[in-house]
C-alpha positions in Angstrom: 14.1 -15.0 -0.5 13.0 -11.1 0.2 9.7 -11.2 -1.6 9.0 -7.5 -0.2 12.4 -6.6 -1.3 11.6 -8.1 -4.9 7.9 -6.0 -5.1 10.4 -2.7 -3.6 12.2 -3.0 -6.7 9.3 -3.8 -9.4 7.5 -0.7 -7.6 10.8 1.2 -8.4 11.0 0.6 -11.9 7.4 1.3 -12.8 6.9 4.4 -10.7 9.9 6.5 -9.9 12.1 8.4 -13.3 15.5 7.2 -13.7 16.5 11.0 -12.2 15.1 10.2 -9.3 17.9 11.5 -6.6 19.0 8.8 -3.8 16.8 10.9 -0.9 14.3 10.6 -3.4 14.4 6.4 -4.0 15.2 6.4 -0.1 11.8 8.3 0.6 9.7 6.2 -1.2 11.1 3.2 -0.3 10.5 3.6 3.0 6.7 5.0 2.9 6.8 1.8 0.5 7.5 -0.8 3.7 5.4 1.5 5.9 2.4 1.0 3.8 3.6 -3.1 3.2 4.1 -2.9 7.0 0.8 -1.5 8.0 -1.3 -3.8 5.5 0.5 -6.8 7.4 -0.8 -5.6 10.4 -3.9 -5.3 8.9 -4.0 -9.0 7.8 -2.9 -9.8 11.2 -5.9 -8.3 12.7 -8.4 -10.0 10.1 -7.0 -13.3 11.2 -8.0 -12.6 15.1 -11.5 -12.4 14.5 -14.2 -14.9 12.6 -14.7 -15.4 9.2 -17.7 -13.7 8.6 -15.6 -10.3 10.4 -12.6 -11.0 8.3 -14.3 -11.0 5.2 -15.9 -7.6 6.0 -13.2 -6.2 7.0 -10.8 -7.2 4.3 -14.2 -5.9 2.0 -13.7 -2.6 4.1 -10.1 -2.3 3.7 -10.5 -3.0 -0.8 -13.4 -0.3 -1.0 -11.2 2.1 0.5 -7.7 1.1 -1.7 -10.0 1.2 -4.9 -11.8 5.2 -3.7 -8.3 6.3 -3.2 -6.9 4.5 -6.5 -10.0 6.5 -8.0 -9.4 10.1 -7.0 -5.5 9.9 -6.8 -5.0 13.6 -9.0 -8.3 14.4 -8.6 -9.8 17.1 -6.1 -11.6 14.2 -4.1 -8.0 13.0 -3.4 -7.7 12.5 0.8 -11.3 13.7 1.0 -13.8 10.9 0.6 
């Protein structure tokens, strides 16, 4: 069971062309598995401190995931 490997390859099929060159799938795969990579050692981190922490934190961490999701193509994209 690669459950990682599994979300890789929905990712793949719902965001990258079929003409996408082998660099290209190879590039995004891997900045795919950093991100995976750093979220787990975000979750790791959450887990080290109490409840009430964790919960702020993981609140942090989905206010910043929806302001990107929200400006991605837009001019506030990387700036707020």
């Amino acid at each position: 069971m690669r459950p990682m490997e599994q979300a890789w390859q929905t990712a793949r099929r719902h965001l990258l062309p079929d003409t996408a060159t082998p660099q290209e799938v190879q590039d995004v795969r891997r900045v795919f598995f950093m991100g995976a990579y750093s979220l787990y050692q975000l979750h790791q981190a959450a887990e080290q401190v109490s409840a009430a922490d964790s919960a702020m934190f993981h609140d942090v961490i989905e206010r910043e995931l929806r302001m990107f999701a929200a400006t991605v193509g837009t001019e506030l994209e990387a700036k707020v």
